[in-house]
N, C-alpha and C positions, 0 to 999 in steps of 0.2 A: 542519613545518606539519601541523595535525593534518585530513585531511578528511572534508568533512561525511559522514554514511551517509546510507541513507535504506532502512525495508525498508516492503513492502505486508503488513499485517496483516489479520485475520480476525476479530473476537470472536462469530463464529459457532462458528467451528469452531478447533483448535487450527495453525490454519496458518497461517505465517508466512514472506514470501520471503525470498530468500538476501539480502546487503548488495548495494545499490546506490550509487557516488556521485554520481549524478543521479535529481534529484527525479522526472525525468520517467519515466525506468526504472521504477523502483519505481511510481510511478502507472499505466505499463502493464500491469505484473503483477498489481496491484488490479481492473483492468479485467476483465482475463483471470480469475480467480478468480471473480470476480461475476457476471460472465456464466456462465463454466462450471459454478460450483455455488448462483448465485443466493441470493449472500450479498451481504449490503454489506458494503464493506471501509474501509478507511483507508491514509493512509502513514503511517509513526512514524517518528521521527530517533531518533540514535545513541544517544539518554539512551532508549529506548522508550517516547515522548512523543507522542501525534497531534499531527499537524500541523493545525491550524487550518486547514477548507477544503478536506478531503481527502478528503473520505467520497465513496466511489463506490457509485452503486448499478446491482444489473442492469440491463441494456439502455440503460443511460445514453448518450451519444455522448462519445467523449473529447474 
């Protein structure tokens, strides 16, 4: 059984978190990111596809 990934992306900057296999991981890492470098972020799945819905921006509330 193959499982899902999930990483927090950047197309600010060229950073990109480590694999997550919860969505919610990876969306805290986006959080983290955006707030610390006040970029908005995204999650991507395993294809490095955004997820629909996922875009975080700084100072956001998760």
């Amino acid at each position: 059984m193959d499982v899902a990934r999930y990483r927090a992306h950047c197309p600010a900057c060229p950073w990109t978190s480590r694999d997550f296999s919860r969505y919610s991981s990876a969306e805290n890492a986006a959080h983290a990111h955006a707030d610390e470098k006040d970029h908005a972020c995204h999650v991507i799945d395993q294809y490095g596809l955004r997820v629909t819905g996922s875009t975080v921006r700084p100072g956001e509330e998760h």
